[in-house]
C-alpha positions in Angstrom: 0.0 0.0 0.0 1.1 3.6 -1.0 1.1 6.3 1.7 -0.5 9.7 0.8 -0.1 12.7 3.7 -3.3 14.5 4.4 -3.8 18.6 3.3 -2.1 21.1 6.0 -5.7 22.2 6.2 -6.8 18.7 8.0 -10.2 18.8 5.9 -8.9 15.9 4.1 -7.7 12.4 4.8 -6.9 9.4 2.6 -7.6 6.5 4.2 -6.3 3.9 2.0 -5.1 3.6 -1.5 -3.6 0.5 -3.7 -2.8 -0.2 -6.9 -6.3 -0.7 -7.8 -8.2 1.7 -5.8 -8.1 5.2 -3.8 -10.6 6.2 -1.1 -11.1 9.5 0.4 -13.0 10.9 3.4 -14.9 13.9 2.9 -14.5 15.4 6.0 -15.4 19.2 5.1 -18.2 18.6 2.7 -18.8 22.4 2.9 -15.6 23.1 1.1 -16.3 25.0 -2.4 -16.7 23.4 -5.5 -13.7 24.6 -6.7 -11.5 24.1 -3.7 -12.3 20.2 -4.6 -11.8 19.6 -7.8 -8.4 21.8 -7.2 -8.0 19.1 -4.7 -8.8 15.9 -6.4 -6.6 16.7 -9.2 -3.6 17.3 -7.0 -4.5 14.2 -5.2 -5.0 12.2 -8.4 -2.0 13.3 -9.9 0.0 12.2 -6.9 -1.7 9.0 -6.3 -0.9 8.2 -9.8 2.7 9.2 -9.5 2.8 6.6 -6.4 0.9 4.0 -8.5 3.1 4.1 -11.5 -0.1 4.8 -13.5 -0.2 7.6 -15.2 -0.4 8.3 -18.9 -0.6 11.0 -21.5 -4.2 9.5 -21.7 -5.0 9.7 -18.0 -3.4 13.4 -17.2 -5.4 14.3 -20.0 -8.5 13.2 -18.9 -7.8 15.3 -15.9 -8.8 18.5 -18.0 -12.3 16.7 -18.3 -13.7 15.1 -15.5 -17.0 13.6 -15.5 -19.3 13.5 -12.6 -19.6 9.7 -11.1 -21.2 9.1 -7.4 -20.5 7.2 -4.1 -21.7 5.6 -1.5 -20.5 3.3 1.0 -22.1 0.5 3.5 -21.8 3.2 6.2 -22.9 6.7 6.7 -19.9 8.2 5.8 -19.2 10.7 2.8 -17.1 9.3 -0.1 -14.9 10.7 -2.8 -13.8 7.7 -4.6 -11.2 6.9 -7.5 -12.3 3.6 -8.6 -9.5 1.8 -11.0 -10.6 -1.5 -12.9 -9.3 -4.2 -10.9 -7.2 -6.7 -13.1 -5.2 -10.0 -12.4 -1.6 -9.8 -12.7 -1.8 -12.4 -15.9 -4.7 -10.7 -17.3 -3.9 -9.0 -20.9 -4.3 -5.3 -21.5 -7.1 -4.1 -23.4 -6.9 -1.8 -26.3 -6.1 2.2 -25.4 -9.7 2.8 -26.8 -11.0 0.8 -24.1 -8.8 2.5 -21.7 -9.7 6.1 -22.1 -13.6 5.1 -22.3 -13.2 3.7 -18.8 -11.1 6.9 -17.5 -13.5 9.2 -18.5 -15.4 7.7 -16.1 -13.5 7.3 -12.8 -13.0 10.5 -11.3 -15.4 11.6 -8.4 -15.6 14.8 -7.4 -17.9 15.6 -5.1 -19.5 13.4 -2.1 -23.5 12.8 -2.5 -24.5 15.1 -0.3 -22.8 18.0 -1.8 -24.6 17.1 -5.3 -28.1 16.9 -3.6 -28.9 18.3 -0.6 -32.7 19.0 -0.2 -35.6 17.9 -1.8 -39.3 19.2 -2.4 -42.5 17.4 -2.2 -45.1 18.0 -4.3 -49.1 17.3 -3.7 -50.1 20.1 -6.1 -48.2 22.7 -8.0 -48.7 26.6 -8.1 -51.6 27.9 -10.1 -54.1 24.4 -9.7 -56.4 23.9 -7.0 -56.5 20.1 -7.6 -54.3 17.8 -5.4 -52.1 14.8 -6.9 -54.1 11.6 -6.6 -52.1 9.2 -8.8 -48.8 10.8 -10.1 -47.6 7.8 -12.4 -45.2 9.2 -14.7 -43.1 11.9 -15.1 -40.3 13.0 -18.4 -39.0 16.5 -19.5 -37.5 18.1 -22.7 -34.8 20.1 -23.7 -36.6 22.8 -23.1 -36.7 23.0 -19.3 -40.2 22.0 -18.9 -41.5 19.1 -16.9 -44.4 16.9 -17.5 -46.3 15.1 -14.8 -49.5 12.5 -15.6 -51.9 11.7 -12.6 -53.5 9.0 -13.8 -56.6 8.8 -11.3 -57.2 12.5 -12.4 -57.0 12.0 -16.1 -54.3 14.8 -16.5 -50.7 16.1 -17.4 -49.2 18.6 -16.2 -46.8 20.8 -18.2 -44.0 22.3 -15.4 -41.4 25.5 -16.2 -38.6 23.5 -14.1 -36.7 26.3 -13.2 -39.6 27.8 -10.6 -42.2 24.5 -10.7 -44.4 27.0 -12.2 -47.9 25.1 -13.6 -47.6 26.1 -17.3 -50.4 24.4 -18.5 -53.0 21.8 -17.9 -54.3 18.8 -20.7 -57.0 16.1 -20.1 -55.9 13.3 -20.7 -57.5 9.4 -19.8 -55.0 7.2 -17.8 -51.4 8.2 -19.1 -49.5 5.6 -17.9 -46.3 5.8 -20.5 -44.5 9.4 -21.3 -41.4 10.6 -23.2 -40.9 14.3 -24.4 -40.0 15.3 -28.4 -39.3 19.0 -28.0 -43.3 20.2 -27.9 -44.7 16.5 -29.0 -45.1 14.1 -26.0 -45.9 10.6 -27.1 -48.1 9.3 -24.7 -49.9 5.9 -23.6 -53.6 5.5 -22.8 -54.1 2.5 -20.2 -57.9 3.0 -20.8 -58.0 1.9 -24.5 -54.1 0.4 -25.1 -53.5 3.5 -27.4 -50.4 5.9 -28.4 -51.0 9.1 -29.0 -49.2 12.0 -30.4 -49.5 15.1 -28.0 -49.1 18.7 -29.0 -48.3 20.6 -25.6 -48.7 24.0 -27.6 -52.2 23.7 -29.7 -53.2 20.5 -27.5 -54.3 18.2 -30.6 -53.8 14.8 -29.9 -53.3 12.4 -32.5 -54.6 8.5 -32.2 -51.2 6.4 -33.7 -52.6 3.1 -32.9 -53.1 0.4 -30.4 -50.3 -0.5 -28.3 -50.6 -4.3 -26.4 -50.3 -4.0 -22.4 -48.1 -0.5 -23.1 -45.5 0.6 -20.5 -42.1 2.4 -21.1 -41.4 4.5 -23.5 -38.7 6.5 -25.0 -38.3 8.6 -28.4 -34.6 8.2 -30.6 -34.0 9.2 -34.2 -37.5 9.4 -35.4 -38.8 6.3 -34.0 -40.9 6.0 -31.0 -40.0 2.5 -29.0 -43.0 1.0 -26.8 -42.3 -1.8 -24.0 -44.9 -4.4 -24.8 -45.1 -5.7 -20.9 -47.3 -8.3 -21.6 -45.6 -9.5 -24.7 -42.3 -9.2 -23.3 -40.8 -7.1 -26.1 -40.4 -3.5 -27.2 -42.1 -2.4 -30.2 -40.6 0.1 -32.7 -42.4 3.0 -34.3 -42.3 5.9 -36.4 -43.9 9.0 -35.5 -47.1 8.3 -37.9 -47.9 5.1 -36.4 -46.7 2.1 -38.6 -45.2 -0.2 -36.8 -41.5 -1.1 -37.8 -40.0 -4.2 -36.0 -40.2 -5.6 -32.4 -37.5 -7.2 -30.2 -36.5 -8.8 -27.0 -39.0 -11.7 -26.8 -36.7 -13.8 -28.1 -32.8 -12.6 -27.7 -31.6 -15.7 -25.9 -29.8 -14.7 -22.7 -31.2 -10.7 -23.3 -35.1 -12.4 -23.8 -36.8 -9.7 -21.4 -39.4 -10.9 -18.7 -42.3 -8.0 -17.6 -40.2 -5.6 -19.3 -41.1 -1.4 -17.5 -39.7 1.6 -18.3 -37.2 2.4 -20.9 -34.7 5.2 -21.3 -32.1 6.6 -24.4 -28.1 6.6 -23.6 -28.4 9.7 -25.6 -24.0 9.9 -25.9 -24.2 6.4 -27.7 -27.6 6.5 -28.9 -28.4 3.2 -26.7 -31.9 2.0 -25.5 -32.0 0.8 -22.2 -34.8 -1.2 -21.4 -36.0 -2.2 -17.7 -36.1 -6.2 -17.3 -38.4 -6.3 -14.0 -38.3 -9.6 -14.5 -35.1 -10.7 -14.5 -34.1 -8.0 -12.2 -31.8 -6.2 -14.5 -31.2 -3.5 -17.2 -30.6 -4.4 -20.9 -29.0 -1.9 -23.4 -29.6 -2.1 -26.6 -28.3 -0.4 -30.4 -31.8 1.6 -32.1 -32.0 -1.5 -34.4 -32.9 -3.9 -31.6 -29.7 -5.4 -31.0 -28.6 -6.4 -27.7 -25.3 -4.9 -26.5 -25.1 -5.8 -22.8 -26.9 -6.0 -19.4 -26.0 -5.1 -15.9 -27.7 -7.1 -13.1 -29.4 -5.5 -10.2 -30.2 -6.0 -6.7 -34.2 -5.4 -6.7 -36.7 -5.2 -9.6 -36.0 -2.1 -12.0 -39.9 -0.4 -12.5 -38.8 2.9 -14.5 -35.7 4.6 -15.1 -34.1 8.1 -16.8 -30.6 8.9 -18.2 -28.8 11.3 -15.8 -25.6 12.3 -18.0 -22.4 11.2 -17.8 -22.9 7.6 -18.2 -25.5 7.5 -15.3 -28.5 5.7 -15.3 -31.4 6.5 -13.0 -33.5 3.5 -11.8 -36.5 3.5 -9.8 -37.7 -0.2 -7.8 -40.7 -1.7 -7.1 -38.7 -1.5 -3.6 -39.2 1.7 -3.4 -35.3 3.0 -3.9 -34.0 4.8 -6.6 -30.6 3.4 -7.8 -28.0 4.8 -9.8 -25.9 2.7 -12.4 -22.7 3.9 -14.4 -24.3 1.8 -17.7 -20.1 1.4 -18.8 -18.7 -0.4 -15.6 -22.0 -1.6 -14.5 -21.2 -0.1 -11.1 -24.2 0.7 -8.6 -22.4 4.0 -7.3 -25.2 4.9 -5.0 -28.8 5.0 -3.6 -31.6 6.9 -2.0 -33.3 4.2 0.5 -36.5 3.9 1.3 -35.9 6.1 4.4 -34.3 8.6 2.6 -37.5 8.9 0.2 -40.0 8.3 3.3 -41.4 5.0 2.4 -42.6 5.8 -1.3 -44.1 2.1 -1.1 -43.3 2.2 -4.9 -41.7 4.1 -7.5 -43.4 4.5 -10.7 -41.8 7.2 -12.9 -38.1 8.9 -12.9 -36.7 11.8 -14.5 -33.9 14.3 -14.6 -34.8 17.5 -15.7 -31.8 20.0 -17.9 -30.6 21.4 -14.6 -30.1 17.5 -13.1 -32.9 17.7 -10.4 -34.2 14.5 -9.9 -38.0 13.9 -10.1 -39.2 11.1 -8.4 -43.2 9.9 -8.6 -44.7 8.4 -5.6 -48.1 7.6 -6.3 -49.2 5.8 -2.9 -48.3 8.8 -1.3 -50.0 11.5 -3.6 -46.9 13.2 -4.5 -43.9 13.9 -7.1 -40.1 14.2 -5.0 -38.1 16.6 -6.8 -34.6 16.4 -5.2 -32.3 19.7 -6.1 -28.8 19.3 -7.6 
């Protein structure tokens, strides 16, 4: 093991670090943003010094570090530097492979410096109505946030940067959402249905019948619909014709009560929610599978965060988050930390990464601030 001497300031302390891995105590976690990643680059540079690591590749990477989150067993507050663990005889992989996974392993910031207080949310400014089913939630580029109660027969159209009620459309039983700029494609559970969904004149356009509809998510032109019952997600184009289906019968990537899906927009990816087989599957637009990362409980919903990060909601009730290259679970919020959703039914990050969480046993949409 390599020794590393703490800051004169005392407001860090490494605790351990190896040729495979460097952990760090955040003891000050109100110590500026700036102050940190000042910090971890000093400490990163000198841990790879000690290490024998470093490359043009990896002080390069330096320049752009990409957000990843921690959490550890206990309570206490992480900044990690994981480092792929090998075998002494194990081959090197390509350099390509190399940078992909340093781009990914720097941490800045401990979890409670990226989110510290959340907001819940029984009705929203301008409507007299209460939340009585929030099932799904998704926003666009544009900043705005929409929000389906499904009991009530509405969505509701959000400016995310106040939570100001833009507007208000009926709408029967939306159970499936995903944003296209003003279009929201949108799934009726009261007649198996998806719709096209102006937010700006309100027309709605009927674009078919959709078999036991869940998940849904829009790439390229083509609107992809997980099929629950049927196992599979059905492809689309935007006037309804239906194009090709997959994942009822991929083999080891077959889906079982498949939920919620979501678009690894960097590497134009699908990633699909395999309740079922309690896991996550990624797949390329054409329906082929790429890989699959296993999880602890059974994945209901889930929205791309950025940076490689995948944001899963359980039928736990915990909302997990998954770097979709190492297949790492780099943190949670519990069940506690939520207040006992009971379930979690719809995820979403919103342009500013806030995190909106629905929570329809208890009447209510989380929004937890970045």
């Amino acid at each position: 093991k390599a020794v590393v001497s703490t800051q004169s300031t005392g407001t860090r302390e490494v605790v351990r670090t190896n040729s495979c891995q460097a952990r760090y105590i955040a003891l000050a976690p109100h110590i500026t943003v700036r102050e940190e990643i000042q910090w971890a680059r000093r400490s990163m540079k000198l841990y790879r010094e000690i290490s024998q690591l470093s490359t043009d590749n990896r002080t390069e990477s330096l320049l752009n570090l990409d957000l990843i989150f921690s959490d550890d067993k206990d309570d206490d507050l992480m900044i990690s530097c994981p480092v792929r663990e090998e075998d002494e005889d194990m081959e090197e992989d390509d350099d390509d492979d190399e940078e992909e996974e340093d781009q990914t392993s720097f941490i800045l910031r401990s979890l409670s410096s990226l989110y510290r207080t959340s907001h819940s949310y029984r009705s929203f400014t301008g409507c007299n109505d209460r939340l009585k089913f929030p099932f799904s939630v998704c926003c666009n580029d544009g900043g705005n946030v929409f929000v389906s109660d499904w009991e009530a027969g509405r969505i509701y159209q959000l400016e995310n940067i106040e939570d100001e009620l833009c507007q208000t459309v009926e709408f029967p039983r939306a159970y499936g959402m995903c944003a296209a700029g003003d279009q929201l494609f949108v799934t009726s559970e009261a007649n198996h249905h998806l719709y096209m969904l102006n937010m700006v004149t309100q027309e709605k356009e009927d674009l078919g019948e959709i078999e036991s509809p869940d998940g849904i998510c829009y790439l390229n032109g083509y609107v992809y619909i997980v099929e629950e019952q049927k196992h599979r997600v059905r492809a689309m184009t935007c006037f309804g014709d239906s194009v090709f289906t997959f994942g009822d019968n991929n083999g080891p990537f077959t889906l079982c009560k498949p939920g919620g899906m979501a678009v690894y927009t960097e590497k134009e990816l699908l990633v699909v929610c395999d309740r079922g087989n309690k896991r996550v599957t990624v797949w390329d637009r054409l329906g082929t599978p790429v890989h699959s990362i296993p999880l602890s409980q059974h994945p209901d919903c889930c929205s791309y965060a950025g940076h490689g990060i995948l944001v899963v909601g359980t039928s736990e009730g915990e909302v997990l988050f998954v770097d979709l290259l190492s297949g790492r679970h780099v943190f949670k919020w519990t069940r506690k930390q939520l207040k006992n959703p009971g379930f979690i039914t719809g995820v979403a990050v919103d342009s500013r990464q806030n995190v909106y969480v629905c929570n329809p046993k208890n009447h209510r949409v989380i929004k937890v601030y970045r």
